[in-house]
N, C-alpha and C positions, 0 to 999 in steps of 0.2 A: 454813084459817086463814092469813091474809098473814103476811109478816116480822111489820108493825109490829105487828102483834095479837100476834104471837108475842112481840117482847120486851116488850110492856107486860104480859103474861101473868104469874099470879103464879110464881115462883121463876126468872124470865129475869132478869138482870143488864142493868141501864139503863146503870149507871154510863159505860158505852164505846161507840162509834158512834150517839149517837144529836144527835140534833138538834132544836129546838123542831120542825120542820116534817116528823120523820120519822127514819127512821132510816141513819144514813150508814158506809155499807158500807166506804167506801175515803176517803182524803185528795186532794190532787191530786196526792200524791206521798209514796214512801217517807220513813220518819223520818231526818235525816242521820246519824245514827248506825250507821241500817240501813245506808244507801247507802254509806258506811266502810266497816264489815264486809264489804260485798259488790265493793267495791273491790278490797281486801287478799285477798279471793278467787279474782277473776279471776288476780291476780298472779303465785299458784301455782297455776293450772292451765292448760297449756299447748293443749291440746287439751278438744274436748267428750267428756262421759264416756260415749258409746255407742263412739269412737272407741277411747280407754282401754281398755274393756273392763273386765272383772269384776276382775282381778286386778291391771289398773292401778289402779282407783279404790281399791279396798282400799291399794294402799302408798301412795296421794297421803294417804289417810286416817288412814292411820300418822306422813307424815309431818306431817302436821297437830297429831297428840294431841303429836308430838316437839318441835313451834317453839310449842305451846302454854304460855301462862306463867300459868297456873292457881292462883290460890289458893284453894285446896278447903274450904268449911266443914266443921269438925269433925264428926263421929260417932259413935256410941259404940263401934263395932265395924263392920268389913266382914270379910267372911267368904266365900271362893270356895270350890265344896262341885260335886256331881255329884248329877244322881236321875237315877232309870229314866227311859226314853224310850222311843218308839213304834221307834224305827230307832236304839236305841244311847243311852249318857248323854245328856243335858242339862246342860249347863253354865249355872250361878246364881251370881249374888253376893247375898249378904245383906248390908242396911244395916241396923244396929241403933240407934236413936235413942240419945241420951244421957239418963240416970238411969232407974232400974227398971222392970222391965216387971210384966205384959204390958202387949201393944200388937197395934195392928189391925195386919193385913196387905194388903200392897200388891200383886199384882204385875206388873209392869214390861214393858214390850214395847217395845224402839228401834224407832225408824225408819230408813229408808236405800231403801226400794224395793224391801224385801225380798231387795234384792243386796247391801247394802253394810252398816256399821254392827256394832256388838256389843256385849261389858262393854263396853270402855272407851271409848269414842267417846261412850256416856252415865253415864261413871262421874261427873262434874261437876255434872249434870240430875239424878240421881237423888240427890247427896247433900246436895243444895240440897231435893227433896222431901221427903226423909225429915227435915230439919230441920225446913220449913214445914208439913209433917202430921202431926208425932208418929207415925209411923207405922213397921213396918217395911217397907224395901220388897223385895222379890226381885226384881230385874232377871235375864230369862231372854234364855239365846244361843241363840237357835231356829238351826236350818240354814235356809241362805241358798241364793237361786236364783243364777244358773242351773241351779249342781247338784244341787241338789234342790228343784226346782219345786211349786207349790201341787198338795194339799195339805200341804206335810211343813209347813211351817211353823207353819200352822195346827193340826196334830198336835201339836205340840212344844209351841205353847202353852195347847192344853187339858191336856195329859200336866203339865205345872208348874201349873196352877189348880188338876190335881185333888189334887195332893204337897201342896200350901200347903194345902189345906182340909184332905186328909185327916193333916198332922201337925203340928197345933198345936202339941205340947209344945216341938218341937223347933225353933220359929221363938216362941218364950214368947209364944204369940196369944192373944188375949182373946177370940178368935171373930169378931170382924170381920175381914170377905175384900172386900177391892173390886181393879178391874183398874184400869190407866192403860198409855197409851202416845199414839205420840206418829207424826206420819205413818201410814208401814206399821203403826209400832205401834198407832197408835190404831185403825186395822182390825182388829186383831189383836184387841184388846181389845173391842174391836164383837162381833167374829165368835164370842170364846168365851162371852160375855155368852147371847149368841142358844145356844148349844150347850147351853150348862148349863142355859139354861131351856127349850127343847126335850125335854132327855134327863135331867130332872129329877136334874140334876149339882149341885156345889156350890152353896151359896146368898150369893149377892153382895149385897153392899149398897150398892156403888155402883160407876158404871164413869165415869173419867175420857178423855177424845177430846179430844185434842190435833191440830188441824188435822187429823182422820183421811181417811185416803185412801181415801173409799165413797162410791159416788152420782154419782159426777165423770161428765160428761156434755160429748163436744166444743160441743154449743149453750150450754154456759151459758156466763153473761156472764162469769164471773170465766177460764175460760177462755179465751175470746176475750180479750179485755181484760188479762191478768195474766201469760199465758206468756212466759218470760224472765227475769221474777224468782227468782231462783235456778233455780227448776224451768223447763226450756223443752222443746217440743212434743217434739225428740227423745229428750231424756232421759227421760222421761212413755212415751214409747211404746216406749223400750230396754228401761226397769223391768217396763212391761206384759208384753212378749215374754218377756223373760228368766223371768217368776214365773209368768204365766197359759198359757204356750204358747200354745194355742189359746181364738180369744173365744169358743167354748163353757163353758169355767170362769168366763168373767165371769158368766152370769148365773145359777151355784152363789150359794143365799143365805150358803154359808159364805165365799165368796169376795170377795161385795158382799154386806152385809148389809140393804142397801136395796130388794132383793131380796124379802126373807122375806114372808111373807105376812101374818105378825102379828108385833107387836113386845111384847104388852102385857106378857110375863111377863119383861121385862128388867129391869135395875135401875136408879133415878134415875142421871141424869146430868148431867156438863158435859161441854159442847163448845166447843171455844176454837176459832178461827177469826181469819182475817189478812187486811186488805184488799187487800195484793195478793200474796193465793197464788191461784193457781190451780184449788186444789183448795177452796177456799170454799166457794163455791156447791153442793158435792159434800155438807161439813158441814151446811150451812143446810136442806139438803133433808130430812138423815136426820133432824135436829132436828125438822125440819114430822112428820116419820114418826112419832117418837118420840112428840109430845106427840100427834096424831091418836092413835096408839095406847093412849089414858089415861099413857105415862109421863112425871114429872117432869123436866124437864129445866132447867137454867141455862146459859145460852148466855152467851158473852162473844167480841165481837168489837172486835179492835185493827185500827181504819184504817189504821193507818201503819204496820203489820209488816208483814213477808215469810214467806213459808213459810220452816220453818228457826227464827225469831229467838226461841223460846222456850229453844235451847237455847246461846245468845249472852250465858255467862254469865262468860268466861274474863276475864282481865285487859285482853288485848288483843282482847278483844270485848263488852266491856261496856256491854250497852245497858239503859238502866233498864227499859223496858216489860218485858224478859225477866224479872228481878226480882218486877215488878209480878205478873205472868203466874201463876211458880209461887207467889207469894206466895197472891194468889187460888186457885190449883189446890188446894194445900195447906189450903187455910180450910174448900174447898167437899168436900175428901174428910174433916176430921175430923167437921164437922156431918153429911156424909150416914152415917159410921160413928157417929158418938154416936146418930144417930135411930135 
């Protein structure tokens, strides 16, 4: 099935990239908002982040969330708590929606390259979700590569899907389980999707892919074409080394889930997608996977963002599409949890 058959397809989202004459991947250029944000970016980083290194990028990252001026929407509760893990705790924050529960359950997987990233780097994203989905959500702090290489990561966040399923009481759940994440995380969320329905593990009901990092191919266009915007070739290939070691684990379907051989026993989904990320064309593919494989999928692509801009929700990076974004994300996880 082409793109365009793809978004005219029933449950794909029209509303964005498309055009009387087809459907439009990209603008001729980022939104100037974006181009702001990424301005204000370069400003504080002096050096590129293979140079930095692991434990540079982490304090640039800190100093970030610190010159950050944040006005955080309400919640009804956040809650930082521990569960068993495959190599030691896991560390989770729970968002609890405002007024009574139960409520579905969310859980949460940052991006960053699977080197960078944690709570709070998406405590902002996550509490803008849990408004827009009614939902709770668990945001989980997998270990991070380099020093613990694939697959811990992925460990980490099957070991938190199977806690949220198997303890309802204690996160007041009404039985709906869906996943989201967001880059790395939306691999993540890919990858334990494919686990649970493999190894007839919990039962999801829906998995949100936020620009996820699967499928990504140096021939495709959006790589040619897009490296630079935020993400550029070396940083793409420091994060690769740093998580996969060797490109033998790329072509583990837990690793790339584009991979797998069958998809059908996954759960419906969205996958957001950006006109000039990079990693695009990586989404659009597993999307084509997805629906080949009988499952439902709603796709949403924004021309004019960047990889990154859904989580571009602070004061001083306030771009409306991000809004827009989990606004949509939020609408399409309570409907795939009501069905």
């Amino acid at each position: 099935m082409d793109l365009e058959a793809f978004l005219r397809a029933d449950g794909a989202d029209q509303s964005t990239g498309r055009e009387d004459d087809g459907p439009r991947l990209a603008t001729n250029e980022p939104h100037p908002d974006v181009q702001s944000v990424m301005r204000s970016r370069e400003r504080l980083r002096p050096v590129s982040l293979p140079t930095m290194g692991a434990r540079g990028v982490r304090l640039l990252a800190k100093l970030g969330l610190w010159l950050q001026d944040a006005d955080p929407p309400a919640v009804g509760a956040t809650t930082d708590l521990t569960i068993p893990g495959p190599d030691g705790d896991i560390g989770v924050r729970r968002y609890r929606p405002e007024g009574p529960g139960p409520y579905p359950t969310v859980v949460f997987y940052h991006g960053g390259g699977f080197v960078i990233g944690n709570l709070e780097t998406h405590d902002l994203l996550c509490r803008h979700l849990t408004v827009e989905s009614g939902c709770e959500v668990v945001a989980v702090d997998y270990r991070l590569a380099p020093e613990h290489p694939f697959p811990a990561a992925v460990e980490d966040a099957y070991a938190a899907l199977e806690w949220a399923a198997d303890n309802p009481p204690v996160l007041d759940s009404d039985g709906g389980l869906a996943v989201a994440g967001d880059s790395a995380g939306g691999n993540l969320a890919a990858v334990v999707s494919l686990i649970a329905a493999e190894r007839d593990g919990p039962d999801l009901d829906y998995q949100s892919l936020i620009y996820p990092a699967v499928g990504s191919r140096e021939d495709h266009e959006s790589m040619r074409e897009y490296t630079g915007y935020v993400l550029d070739e070396d940083t793409i290939r420091w994060f690769d080394e740093c998580y996969y070691g060797s490109p033998v684990h790329r072509r583990n379907p837990y690793a790339d889930p584009t991979r797998a051989c069958d998809l059908s026993g996954v759960p419906p989904a969205t996958i957001v997608t950006a006109g000039f990320d990079p990693l695009r064309d990586g989404g659009i593919a597993y999307a084509r996977r997805l629906v080949g494989d009988g499952v439902s999928v709603r796709f949403r692509n924004y021309p004019d963002m960047v990889h990154g801009f859904v989580g571009m929700l602070s004061e001083s990076e306030d771009v409306e599409r991000a809004h827009e974004a989990v606004e949509a994300i939020g609408e399409d996880l309570r409907e795939g949890l009501d069905g």
